[in-house]
C-alpha positions as CSV (number, residue, x, y, z in Angstrom):
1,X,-20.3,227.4,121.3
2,X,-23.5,229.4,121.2
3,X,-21.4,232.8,121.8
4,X,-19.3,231.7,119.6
5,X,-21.4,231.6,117.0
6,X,-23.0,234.8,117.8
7,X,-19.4,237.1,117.9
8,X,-17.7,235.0,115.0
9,X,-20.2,233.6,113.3
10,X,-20.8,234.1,109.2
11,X,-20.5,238.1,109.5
12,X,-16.9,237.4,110.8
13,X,-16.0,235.4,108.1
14,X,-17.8,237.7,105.8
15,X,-15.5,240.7,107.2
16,X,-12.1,238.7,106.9
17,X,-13.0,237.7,103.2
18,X,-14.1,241.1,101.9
19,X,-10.7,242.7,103.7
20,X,-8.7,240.1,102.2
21,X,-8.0,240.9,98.9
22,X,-7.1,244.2,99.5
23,X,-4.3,243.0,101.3
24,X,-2.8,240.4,98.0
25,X,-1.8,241.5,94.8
26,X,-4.1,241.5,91.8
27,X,-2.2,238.2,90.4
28,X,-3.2,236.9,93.8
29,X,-6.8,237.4,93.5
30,X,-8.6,234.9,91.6
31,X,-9.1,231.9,94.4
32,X,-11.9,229.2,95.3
33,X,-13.3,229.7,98.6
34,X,-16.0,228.8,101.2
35,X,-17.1,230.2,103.9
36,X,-19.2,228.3,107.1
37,X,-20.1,229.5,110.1
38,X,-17.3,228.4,111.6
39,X,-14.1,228.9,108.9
40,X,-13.6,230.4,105.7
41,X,-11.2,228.4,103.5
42,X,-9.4,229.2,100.4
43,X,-7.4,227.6,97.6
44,X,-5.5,227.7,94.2
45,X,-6.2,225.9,91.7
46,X,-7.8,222.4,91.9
47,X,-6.6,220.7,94.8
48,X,-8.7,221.7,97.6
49,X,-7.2,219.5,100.5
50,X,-4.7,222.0,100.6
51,X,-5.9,225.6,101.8
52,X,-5.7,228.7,103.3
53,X,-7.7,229.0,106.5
54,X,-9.2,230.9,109.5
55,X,-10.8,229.5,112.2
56,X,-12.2,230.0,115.4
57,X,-12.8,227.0,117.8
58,X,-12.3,226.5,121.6
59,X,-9.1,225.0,122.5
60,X,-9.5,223.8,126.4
61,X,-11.3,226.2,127.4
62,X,-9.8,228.9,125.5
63,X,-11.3,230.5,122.8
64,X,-8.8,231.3,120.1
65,X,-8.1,232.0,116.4
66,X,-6.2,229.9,113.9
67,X,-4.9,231.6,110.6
68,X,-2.4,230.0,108.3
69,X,-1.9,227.2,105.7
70,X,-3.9,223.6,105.7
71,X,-2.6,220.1,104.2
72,X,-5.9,218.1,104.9
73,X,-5.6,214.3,102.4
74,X,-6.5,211.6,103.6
75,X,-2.3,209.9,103.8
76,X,-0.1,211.5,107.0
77,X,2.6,211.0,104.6
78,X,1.3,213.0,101.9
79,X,0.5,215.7,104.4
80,X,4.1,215.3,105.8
81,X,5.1,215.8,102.4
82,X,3.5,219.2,101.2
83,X,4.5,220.6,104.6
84,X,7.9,219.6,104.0
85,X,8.1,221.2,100.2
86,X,7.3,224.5,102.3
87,X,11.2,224.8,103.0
88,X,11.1,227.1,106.3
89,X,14.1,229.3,105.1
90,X,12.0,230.6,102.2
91,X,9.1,231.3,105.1
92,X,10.2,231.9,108.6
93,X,11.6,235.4,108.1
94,X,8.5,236.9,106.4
95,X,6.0,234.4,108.7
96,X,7.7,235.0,112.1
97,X,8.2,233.0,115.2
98,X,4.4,232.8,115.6
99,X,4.1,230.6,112.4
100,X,4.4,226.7,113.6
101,X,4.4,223.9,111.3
102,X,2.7,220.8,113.0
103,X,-0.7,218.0,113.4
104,X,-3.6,219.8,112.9
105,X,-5.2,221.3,116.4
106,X,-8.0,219.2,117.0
107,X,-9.3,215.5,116.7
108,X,-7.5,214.9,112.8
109,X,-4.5,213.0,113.3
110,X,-3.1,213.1,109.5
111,X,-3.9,216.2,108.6
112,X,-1.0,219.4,109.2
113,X,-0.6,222.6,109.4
114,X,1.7,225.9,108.7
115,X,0.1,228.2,110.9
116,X,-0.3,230.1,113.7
117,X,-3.0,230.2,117.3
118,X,-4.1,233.8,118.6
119,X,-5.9,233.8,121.7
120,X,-9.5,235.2,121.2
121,X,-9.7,239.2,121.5
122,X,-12.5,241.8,122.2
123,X,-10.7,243.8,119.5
124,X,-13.2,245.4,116.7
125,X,-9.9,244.8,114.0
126,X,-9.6,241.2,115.2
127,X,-11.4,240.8,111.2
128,X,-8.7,242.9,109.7
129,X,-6.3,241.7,111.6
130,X,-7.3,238.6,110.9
131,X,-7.4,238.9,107.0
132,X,-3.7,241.0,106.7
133,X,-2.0,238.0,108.3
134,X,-3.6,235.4,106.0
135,X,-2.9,237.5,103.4
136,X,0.9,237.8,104.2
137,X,0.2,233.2,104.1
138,X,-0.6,233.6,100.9
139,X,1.7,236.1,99.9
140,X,4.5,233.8,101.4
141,X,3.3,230.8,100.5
142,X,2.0,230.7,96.9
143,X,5.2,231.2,95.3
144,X,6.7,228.3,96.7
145,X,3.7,226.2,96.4
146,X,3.7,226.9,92.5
């Protein structure tokens, strides 16, 4: 992970958020967030366990980029369940054939996900590349979330 670290460390993260909300509507502005060295995660409103995300982890031994929407409580069935209120009629045309609801990628077995795996690139946009897409989560998302 140490070249990890090094290419998409904090500055990566840093890029993706400062992009972002150029890419979302004023009334789409005014979210919590965090960033690590490893993931910047947003949300709306108080409930946390559900976010916005991108991450960069190794996946085998693939390097490679996830971007989309989070469900992380502690109940599978509660996960299931805000996954589910994301009807995929009201998402799939705007989101695409990359977006993929599912388990989380990685050791979590309750947690799900809305969202979609790039394989790591050398490109210098991968950061605004990066922060249009999670935008076009957000801008997809939200409304049906509220």
């Amino acid at each position: 992970m140490g070249i990890l670290k090094r290419v998409y460390g904090k500055n990566f993260y840093d890029d993706v958020f400062d992009v972002l909300r150029t890419f979302l509507p004023p009334a789409m502005r005014d979210f919590e967030w965090y960033r690590t060295s490893h993931n910047l995660k947003l949300w709306f409103g108080p409930e946390q366990k559900e976010h916005y995300e991108v991450q960069i982890f190794k996946k085998g031994k693939d390097i490679v980029l996830e971007i989309g929407f989070h469900a992380e409580h502690k109940e599978a069935g509660r996960n299931d369940e805000v996954i589910a209120s994301l009807d995929e009629k009201h998402w799939r045309k705007a989101l695409g054939p990359e977006a993929e609801t599912g388990k989380f990628i990685g050791r979590q077995t309750t947690w799900r996900r809305l969202s979609e795996v790039w394989n790591q690139t050398d490109d210098p946009e991968l950061a605004v590349d990066a922060a249009e897409r999670l935008a076009a989560y957000i801008r997809t998302l939200e409304p049906l979330r509220r």
